[in-house]
N, C-alpha and C positions, 0 to 999 in steps of 0.2 A: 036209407043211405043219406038224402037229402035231410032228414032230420038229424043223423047223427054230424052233419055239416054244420049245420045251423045252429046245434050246441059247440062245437069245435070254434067257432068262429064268435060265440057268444062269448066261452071262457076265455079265449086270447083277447075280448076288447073289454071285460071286467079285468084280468090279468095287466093288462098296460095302464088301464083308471089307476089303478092302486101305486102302481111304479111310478106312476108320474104324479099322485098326491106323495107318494113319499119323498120323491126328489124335491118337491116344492117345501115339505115338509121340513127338510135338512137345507135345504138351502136358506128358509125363513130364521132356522136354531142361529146363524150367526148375527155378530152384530154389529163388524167392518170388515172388510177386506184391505190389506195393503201388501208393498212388496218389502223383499230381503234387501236388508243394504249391510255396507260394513264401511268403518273407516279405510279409506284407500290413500297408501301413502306414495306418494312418486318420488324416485331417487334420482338426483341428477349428478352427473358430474360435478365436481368443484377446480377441478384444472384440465388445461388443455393437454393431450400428448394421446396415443394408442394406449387402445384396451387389451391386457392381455389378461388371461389365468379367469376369464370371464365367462364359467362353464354352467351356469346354475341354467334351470329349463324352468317353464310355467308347469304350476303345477308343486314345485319344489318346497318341503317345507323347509323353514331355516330359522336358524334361534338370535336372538336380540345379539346385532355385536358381531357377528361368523363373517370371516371375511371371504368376501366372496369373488372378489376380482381385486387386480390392481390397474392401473395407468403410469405408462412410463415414465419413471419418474429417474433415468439414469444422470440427464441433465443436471438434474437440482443434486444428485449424490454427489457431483464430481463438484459443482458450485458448494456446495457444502463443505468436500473434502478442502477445495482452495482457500477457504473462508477460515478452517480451523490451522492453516496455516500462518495466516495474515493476522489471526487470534494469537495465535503461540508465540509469533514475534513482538506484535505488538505491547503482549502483556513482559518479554524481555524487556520492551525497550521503557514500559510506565513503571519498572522497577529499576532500572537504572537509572531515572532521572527523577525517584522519591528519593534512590541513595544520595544523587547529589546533591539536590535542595534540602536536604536534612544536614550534610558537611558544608550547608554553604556555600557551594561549588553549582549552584543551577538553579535557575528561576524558576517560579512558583506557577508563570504564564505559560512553561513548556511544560509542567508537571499537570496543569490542567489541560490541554491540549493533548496529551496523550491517554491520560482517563479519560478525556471527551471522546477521541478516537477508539478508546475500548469499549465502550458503553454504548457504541454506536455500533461493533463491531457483532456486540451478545446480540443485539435487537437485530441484527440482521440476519443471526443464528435461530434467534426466535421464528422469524420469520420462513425462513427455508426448513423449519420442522415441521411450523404448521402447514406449510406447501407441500411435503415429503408425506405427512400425515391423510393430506385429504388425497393422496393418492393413489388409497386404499379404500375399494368400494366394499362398505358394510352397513348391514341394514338398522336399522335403529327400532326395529320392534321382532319380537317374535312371529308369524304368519304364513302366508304362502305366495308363493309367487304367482302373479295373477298374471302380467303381463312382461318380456322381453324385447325390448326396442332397438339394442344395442348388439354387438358380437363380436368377438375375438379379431382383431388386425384392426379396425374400425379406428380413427382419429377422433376421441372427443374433443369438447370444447364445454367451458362454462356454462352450467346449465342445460347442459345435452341431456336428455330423458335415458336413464339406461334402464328402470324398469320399475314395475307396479307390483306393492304387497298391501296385504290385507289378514288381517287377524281373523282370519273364520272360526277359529272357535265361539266366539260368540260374535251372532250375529244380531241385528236391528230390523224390527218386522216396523215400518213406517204406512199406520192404517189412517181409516178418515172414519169419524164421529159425525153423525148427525147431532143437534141442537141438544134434542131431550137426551141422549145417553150420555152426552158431554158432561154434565150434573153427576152420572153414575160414577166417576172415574173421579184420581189424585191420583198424585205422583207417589210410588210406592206399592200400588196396586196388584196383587197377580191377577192373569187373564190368560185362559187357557189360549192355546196357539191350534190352526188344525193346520196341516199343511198335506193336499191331495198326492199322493203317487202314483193313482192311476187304480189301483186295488183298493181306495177306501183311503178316509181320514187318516194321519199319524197324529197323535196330540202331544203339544208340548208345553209346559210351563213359562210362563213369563213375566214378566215386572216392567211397567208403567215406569219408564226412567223422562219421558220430557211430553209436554202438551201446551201447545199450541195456543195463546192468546186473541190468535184473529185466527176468524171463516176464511175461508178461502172457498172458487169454486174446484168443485168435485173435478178431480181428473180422468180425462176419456178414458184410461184402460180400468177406473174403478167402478166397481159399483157400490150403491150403499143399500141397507133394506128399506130403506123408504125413496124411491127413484121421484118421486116429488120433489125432493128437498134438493135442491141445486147447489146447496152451501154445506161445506163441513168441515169439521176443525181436524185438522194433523194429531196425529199421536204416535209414539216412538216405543217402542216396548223390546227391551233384552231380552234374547233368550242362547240358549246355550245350546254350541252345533252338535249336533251327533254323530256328524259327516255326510247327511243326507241332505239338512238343507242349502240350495245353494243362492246365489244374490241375484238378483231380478228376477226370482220364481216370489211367485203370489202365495198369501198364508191368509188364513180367516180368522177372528178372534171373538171368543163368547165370553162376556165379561160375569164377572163371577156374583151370585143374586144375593 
């Protein structure tokens, strides 16, 4: 019994040697580690007044343009409507006194005075559409809603944050190169991607889109495969989401021989 122990206990500490040369094994195959990023775009208000029709949640996907809230803009409608009344008269009154300066019957100084007044009157129609216009929150790229800051009844103001998107279809694996592999790479490059689940590697394709001119030192949550080297240059590499990976998760990269 004590010897069939003594083999029992032999094959579980040959069984772990091997497990744990092969985890060093797969762990040595890569040849940076870095994390997901993506372009993040912040929206802010552009005029002051309550949020309303402002029902989008994180998480939400939405297309370039969708409008997705407005801000009350009843103020500027009715200034508007006032406006195109004071237009409507006005342009009465710069054609009744072209009629007379044309019959000879009225100065050239009140014929210009009232073009000046009309010309002043569009620009300030100009002006309360572009005001009317940005009071419509819509997003400027395709993405997902990352973060919500804002909420229905809520008074904005100029520059009030109302919410964060991001393009996750394709994301940016930002890794770090030691010295000697830094020579391996250009811009253009593919390089496989792994990124952990928990069940084993997923592998994905990628492309070398920007690198790094200066070392920098290595940052604490990376590691590199050579833990000597204290200096490593940045590198940025596309890849394209599946929907599994997500932005500040870690991905590995094995550069292609």
């Amino acid at each position: 019994m004590g010897n069939r122990t003594q083999k029992l206990l032999f094959g579980i500490f040959v069984i772990a040697i091997m497990l744990g040369l092969s985890a060093c094994e797969k762990k040595q195959e890569f040849d940076a580690m870095g994390i997901f990023e993506s372009d993040e775009v912040l929206i802010a208000a552009e005029i002051s007044g309550r949020i309303l029709d402002f029902d989008i949640k994180e998480g939400d996907l939405v297309q370039k343009g969708a409008l997705l809230g407005r801000i009350d803009s009843v103020q500027l409608e009715l200034k508007k409507a006032k406006l195109g009344v004071e237009l409507q008269n006005a342009l009465i009154e710069q054609k009744r006194l072209e009629r007379l300066y044309k019959a000879n019957a009225g100065t050239k100084q009140n014929l210009d005075n009232a073009n000046f007044r009309l010309e002043g009157l569009h620009k300030e129609q100009d002006i309360l559409d572009d005001q009317i216009q940005r009071a419509e929150i819509r997003t400027p790229i395709d993405g997902t809603i990352l973060e919500k800051y804002a909420f229905n009844g809520e008074l904005s103001s100029p520059n009030k944050a109302l919410f964060k998107i991001a393009d996750m279809k394709r994301l940016r694996l930002k890794a770090y190169l030691i010295d000697t592999d830094l020579s391996k790479v250009k811009l253009g490059d593919k390089v496989s991607i792994f990124s952990d689940y928990g069940e084993g590697y997923k592998e994905y394709e990628g492309v070398i889109s920007w690198i790094s001119s200066e070392a920098e030192f290595t940052p604490k949550t990376i590691m590199t495969k050579d833990e000597r080297k204290n200096l490593v240059y940045a590198i940025k590499i596309d890849v394209e989401n599946d929907g599994y990976l997500k932005l500040g998760s870690y991905g590995e990269i094995k550069l292609q021989r």
